[in-house]
ChimeraX commands (.cxc) that place a marker at each C-alpha (Angstrom):
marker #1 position 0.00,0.00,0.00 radius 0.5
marker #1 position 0.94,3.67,-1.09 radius 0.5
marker #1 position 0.38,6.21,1.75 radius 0.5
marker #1 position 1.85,9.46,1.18 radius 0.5
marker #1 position 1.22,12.77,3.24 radius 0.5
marker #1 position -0.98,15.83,2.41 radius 0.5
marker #1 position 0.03,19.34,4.17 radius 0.5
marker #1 position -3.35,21.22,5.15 radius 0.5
marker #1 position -3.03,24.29,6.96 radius 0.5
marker #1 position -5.25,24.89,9.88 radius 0.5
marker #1 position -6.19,28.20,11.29 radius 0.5
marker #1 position -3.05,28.20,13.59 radius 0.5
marker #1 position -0.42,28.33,10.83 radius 0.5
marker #1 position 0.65,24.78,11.76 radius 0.5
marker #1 position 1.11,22.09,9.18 radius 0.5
marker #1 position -1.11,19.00,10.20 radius 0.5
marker #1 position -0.63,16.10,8.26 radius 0.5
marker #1 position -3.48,13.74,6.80 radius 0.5
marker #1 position -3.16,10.77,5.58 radius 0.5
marker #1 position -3.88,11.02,2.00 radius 0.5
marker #1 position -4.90,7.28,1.54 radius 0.5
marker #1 position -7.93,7.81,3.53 radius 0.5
marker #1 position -8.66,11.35,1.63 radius 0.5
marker #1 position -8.79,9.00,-1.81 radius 0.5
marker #1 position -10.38,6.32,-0.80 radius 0.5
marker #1 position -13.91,8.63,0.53 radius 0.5
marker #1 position -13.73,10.87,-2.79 radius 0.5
marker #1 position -13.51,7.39,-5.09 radius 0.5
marker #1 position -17.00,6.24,-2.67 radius 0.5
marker #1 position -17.97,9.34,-3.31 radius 0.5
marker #1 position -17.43,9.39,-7.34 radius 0.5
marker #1 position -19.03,6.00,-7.74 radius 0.5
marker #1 position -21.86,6.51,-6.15 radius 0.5
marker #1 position -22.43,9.23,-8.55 radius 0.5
marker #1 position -21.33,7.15,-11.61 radius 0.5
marker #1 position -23.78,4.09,-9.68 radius 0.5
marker #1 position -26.60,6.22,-10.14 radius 0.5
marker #1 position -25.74,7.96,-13.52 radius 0.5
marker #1 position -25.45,4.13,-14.75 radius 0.5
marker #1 position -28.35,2.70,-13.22 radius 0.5
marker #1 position -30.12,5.90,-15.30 radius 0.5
marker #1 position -28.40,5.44,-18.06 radius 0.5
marker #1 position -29.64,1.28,-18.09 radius 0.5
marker #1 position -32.79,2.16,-17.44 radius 0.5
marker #1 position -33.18,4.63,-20.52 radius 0.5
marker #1 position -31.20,1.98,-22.71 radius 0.5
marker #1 position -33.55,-0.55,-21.75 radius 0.5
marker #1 position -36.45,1.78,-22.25 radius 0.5
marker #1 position -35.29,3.02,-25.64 radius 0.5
marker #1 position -34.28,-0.45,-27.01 radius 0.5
marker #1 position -37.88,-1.32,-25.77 radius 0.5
marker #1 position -39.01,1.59,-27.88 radius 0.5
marker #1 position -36.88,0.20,-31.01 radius 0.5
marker #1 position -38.32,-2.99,-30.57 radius 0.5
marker #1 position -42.32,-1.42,-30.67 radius 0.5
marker #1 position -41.02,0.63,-33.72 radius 0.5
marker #1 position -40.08,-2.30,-35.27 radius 0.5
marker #1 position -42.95,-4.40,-34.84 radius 0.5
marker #1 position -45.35,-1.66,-35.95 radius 0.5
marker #1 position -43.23,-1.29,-39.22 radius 0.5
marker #1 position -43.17,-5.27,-39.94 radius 0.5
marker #1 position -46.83,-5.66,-38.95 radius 0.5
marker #1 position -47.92,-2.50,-41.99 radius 0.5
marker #1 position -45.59,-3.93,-44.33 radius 0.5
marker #1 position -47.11,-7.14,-44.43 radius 0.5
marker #1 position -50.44,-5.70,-44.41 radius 0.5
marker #1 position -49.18,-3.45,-47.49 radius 0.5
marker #1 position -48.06,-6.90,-49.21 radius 0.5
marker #1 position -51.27,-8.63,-48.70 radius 0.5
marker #1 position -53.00,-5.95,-49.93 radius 0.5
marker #1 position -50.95,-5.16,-53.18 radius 0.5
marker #1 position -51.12,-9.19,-53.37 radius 0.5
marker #1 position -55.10,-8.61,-53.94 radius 0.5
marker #1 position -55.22,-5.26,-55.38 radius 0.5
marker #1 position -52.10,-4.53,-58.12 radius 0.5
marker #1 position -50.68,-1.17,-58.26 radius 0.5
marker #1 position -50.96,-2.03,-62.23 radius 0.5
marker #1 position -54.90,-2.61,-61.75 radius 0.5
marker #1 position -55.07,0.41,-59.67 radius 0.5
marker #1 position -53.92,2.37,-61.71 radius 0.5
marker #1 position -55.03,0.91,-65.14 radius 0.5
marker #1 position -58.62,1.26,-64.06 radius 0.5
marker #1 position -58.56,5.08,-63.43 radius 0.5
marker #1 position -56.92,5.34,-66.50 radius 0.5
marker #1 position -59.21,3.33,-69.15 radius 0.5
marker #1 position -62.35,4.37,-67.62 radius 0.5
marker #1 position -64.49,5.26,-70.61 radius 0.5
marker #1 position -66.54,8.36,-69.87 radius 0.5
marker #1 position -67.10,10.93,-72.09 radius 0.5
marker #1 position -65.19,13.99,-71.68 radius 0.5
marker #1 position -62.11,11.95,-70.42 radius 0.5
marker #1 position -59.24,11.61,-72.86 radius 0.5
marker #1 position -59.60,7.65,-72.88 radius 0.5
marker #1 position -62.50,7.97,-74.38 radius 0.5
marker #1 position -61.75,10.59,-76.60 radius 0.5
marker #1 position -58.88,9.21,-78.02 radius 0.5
marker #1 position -61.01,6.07,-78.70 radius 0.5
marker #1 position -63.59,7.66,-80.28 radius 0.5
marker #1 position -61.36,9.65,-82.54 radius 0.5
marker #1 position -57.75,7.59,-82.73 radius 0.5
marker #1 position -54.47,8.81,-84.11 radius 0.5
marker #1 position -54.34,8.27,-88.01 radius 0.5
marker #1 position -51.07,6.16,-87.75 radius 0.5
marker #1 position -51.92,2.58,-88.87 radius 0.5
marker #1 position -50.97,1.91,-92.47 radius 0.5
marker #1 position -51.86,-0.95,-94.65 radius 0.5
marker #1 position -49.24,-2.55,-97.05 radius 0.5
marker #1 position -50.71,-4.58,-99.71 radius 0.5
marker #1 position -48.74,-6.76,-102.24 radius 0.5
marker #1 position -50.73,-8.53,-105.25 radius 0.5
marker #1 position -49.71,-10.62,-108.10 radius 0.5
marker #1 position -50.29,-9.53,-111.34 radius 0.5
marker #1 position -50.30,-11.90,-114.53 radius 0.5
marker #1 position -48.13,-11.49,-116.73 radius 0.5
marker #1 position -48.97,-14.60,-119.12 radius 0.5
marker #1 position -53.08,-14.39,-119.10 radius 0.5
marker #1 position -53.26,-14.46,-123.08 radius 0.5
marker #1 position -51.04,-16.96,-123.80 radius 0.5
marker #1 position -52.83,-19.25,-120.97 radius 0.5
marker #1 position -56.50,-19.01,-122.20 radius 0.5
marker #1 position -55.00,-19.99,-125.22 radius 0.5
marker #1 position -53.31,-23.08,-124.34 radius 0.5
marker #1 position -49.95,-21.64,-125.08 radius 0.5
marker #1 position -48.81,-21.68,-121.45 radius 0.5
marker #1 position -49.38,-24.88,-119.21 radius 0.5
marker #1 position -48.77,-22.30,-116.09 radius 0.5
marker #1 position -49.23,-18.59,-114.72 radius 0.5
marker #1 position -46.73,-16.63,-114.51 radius 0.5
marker #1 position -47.22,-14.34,-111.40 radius 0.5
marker #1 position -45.10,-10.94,-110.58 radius 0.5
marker #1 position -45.58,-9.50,-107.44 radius 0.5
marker #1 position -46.96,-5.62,-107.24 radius 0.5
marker #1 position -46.37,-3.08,-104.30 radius 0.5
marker #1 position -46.54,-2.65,-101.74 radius 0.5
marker #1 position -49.26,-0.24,-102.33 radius 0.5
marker #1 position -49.74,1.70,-99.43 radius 0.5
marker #1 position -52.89,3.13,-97.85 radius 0.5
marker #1 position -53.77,4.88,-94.30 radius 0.5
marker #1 position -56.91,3.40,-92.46 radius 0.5
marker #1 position -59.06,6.20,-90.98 radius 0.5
marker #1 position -61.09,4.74,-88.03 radius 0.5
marker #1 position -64.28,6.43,-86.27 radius 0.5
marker #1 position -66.10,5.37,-83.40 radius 0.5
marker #1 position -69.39,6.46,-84.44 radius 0.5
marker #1 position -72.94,6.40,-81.98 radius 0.5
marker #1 position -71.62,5.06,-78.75 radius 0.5
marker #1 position -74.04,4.22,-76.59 radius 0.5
marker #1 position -73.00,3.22,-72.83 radius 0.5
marker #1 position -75.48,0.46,-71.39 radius 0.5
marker #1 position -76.75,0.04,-67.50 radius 0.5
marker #1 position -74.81,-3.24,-67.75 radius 0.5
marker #1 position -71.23,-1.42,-68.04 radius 0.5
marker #1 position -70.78,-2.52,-72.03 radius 0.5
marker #1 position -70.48,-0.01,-74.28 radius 0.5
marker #1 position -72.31,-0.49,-77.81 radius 0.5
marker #1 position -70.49,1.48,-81.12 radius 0.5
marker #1 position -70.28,1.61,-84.80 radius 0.5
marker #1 position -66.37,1.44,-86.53 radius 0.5
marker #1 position -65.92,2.98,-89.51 radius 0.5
marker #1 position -62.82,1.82,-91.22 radius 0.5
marker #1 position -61.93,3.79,-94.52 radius 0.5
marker #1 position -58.26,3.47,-96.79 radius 0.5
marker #1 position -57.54,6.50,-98.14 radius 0.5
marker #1 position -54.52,5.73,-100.82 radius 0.5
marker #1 position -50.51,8.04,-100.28 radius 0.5
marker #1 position -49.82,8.67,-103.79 radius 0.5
marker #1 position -46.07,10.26,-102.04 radius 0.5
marker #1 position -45.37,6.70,-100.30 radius 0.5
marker #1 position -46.44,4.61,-103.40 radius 0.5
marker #1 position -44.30,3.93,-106.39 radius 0.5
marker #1 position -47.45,2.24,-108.62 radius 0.5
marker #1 position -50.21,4.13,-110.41 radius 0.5
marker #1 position -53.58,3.60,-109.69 radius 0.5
marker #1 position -54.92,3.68,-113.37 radius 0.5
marker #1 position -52.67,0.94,-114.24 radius 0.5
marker #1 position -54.34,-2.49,-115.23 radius 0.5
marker #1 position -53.52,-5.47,-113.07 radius 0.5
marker #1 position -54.62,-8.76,-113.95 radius 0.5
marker #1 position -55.24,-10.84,-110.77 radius 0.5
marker #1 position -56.34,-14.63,-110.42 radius 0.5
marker #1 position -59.82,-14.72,-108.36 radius 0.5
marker #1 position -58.56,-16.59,-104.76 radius 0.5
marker #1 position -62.18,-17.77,-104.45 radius 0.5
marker #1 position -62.49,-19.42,-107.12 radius 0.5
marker #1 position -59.13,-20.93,-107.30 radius 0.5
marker #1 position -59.70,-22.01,-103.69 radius 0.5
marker #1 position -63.11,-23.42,-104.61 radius 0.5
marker #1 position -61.83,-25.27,-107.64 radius 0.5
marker #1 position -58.87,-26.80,-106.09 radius 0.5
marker #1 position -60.90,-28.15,-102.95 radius 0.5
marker #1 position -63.56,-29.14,-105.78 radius 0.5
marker #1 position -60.73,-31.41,-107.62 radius 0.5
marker #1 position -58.44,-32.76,-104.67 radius 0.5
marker #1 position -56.12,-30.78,-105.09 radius 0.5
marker #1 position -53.92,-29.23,-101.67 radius 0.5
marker #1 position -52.68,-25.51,-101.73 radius 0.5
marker link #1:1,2 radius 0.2
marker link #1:2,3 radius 0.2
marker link #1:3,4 radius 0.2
marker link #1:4,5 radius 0.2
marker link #1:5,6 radius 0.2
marker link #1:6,7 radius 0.2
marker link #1:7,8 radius 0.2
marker link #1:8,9 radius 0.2
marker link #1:9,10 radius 0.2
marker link #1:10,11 radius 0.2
marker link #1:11,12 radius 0.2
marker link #1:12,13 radius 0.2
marker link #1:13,14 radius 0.2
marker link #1:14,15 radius 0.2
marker link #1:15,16 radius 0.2
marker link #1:16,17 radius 0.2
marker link #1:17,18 radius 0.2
marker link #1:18,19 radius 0.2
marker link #1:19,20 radius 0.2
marker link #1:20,21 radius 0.2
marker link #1:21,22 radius 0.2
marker link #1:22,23 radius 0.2
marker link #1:23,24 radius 0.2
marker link #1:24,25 radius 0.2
marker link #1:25,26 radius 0.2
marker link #1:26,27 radius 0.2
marker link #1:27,28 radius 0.2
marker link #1:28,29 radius 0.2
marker link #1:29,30 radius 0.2
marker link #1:30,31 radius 0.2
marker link #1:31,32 radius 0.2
marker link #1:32,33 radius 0.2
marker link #1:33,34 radius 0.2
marker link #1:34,35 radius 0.2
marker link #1:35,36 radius 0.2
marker link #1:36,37 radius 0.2
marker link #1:37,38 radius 0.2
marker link #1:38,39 radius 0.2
marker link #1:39,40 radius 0.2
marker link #1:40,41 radius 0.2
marker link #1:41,42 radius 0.2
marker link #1:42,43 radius 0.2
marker link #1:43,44 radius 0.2
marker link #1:44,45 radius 0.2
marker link #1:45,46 radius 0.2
marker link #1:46,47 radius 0.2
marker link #1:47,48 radius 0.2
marker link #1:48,49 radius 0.2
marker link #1:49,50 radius 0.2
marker link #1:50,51 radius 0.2
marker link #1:51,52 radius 0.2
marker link #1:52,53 radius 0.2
marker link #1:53,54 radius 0.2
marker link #1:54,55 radius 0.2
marker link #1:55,56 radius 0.2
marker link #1:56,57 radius 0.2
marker link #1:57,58 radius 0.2
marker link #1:58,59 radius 0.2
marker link #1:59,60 radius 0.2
marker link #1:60,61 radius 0.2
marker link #1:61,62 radius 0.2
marker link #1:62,63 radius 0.2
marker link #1:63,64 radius 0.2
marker link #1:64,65 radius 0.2
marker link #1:65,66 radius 0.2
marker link #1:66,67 radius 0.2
marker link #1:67,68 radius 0.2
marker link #1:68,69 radius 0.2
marker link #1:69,70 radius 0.2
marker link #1:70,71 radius 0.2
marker link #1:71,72 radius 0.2
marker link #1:72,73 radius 0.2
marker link #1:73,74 radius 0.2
marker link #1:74,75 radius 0.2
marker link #1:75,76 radius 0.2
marker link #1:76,77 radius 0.2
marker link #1:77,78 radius 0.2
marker link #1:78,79 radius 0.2
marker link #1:79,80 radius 0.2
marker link #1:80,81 radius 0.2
marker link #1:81,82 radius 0.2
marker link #1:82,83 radius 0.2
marker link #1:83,84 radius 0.2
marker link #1:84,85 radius 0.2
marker link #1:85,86 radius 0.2
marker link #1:86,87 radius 0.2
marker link #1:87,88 radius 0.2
marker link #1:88,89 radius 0.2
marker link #1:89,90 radius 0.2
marker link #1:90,91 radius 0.2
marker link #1:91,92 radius 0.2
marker link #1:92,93 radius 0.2
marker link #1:93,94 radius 0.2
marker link #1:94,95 radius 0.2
marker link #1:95,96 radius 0.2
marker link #1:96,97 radius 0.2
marker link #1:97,98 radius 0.2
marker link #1:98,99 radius 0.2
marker link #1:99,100 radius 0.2
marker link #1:100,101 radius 0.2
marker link #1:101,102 radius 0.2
marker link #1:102,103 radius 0.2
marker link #1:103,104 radius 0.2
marker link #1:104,105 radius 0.2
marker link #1:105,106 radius 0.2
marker link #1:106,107 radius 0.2
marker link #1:107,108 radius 0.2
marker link #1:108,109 radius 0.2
marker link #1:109,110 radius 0.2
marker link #1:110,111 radius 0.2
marker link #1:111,112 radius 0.2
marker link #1:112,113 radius 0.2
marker link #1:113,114 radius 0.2
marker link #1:114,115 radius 0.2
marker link #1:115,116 radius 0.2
marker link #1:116,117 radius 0.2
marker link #1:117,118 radius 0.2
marker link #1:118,119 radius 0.2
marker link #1:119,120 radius 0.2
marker link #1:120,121 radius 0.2
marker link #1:121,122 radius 0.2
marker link #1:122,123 radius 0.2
marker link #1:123,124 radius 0.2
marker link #1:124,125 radius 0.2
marker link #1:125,126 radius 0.2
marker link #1:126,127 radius 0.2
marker link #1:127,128 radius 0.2
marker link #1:128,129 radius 0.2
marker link #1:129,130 radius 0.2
marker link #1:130,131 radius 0.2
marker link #1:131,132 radius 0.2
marker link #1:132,133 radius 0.2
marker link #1:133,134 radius 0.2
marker link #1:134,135 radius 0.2
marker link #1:135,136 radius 0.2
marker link #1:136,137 radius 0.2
marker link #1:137,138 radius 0.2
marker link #1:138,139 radius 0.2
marker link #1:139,140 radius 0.2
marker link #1:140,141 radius 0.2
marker link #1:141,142 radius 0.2
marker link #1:142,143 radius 0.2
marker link #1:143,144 radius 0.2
marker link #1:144,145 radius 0.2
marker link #1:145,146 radius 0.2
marker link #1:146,147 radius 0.2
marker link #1:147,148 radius 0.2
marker link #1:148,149 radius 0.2
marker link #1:149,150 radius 0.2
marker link #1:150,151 radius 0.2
marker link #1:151,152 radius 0.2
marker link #1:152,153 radius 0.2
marker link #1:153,154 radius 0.2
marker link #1:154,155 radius 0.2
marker link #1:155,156 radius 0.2
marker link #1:156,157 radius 0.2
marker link #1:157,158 radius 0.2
marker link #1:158,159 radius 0.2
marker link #1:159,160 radius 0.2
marker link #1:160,161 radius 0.2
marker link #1:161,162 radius 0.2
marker link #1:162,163 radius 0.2
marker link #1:163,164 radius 0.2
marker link #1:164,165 radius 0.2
marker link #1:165,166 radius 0.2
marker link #1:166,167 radius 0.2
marker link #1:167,168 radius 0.2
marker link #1:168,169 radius 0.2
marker link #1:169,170 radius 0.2
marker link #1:170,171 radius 0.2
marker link #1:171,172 radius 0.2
marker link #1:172,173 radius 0.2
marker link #1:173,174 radius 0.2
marker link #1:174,175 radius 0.2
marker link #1:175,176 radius 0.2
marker link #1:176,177 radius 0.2
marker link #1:177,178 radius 0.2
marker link #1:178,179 radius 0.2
marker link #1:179,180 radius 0.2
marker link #1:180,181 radius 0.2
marker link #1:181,182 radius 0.2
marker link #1:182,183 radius 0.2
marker link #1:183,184 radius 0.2
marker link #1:184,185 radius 0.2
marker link #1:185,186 radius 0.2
marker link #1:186,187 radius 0.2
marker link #1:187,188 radius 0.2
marker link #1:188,189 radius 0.2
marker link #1:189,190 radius 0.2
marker link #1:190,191 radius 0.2
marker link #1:191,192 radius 0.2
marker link #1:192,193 radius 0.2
marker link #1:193,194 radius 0.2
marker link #1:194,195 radius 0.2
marker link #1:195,196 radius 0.2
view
């Protein structure tokens, strides 16, 4: 054991000596008994907090899987496609249905004979096809007389109509073609046996 001695004047000038051991060992009781109760606090919020964190928790895991199970029944894709495709007039869904974007174009190829003459004549045993086009039209469609019904259907009218791009086509109109009729080639070769 250390002892050492502490000078501490008293009112008489003298120089008494203490023992400084004993001086240490009251201000350490002293100092834990303040860092005691400054821990036991500081435990006891801990605990309360992490208790706290814990509740948090919980509360956050229980909403998430109640978020799941919902967006497991009702898609966020469903939610929002529904508002969206509503058909009501006056709501641009409806008005872009009834009066669509002009931006569907038809390319059609045919076969034009080249040989008809010489095979109603018997000169040629076969046709000889070339292939024409593409000729190229735009379809206008209309939605015409819609009519909504109390059972949620909606009842319309399409009106489909080609109107021929003289720029995008490289083929004049007034030009003769000379095509085979498909029904009646169809017709006649199921008629005969024959397998296209």
């Amino acid at each position: 054991m250390y002892s050492s001695v502490l000078r501490v004047p008293t009112n008489d000038d003298e120089v008494s000596y203490v023992n400084t051991e004993d001086s240490l060992i009251s201000s350490r009781t002293s100092t834990e008994t303040v860092n005691s109760d400054k821990k036991e606090l500081d435990c006891y919020l801990s605990k309360r907090t992490r208790k706290l964190g814990d509740h948090i928790w919980l509360i956050i895991g229980v909403v998430a899987m109640l978020w799941g199970t919902g967006m497991l029944i009702y898609t966020p894709y469903e939610l929002l496609m529904d508002q969206r495709i509503h058909m009501l007039p006056g709501l641009p869904p409806f008005d872009w249905w009834l009066h669509p974007p002009d931006e569907v174009l038809l390319k059609v190829y045919i076969f034009n004979v080249t040989n008809s003459e010489e095979f109603l004549n018997g000169t040629d045993a076969k046709l000889k096809l070339k292939e024409v086009g593409p000729i190229i039209y735009r379809e206008k469609l209309r939605h015409t007389n819609p009519i909504f019904n109390e059972n949620g259907t909606l009842t319309y009218t399409a009106n489909r109509s080609a109107i021929y791009l003289p720029e995008l086509n490289t083929i004049d109109m007034n030009q003769t073609i000379i095509m085979p009729n498909l029904a009646v080639l169809v017709r006649y070769t199921n008629s005969y046996g024959y397998k296209i």
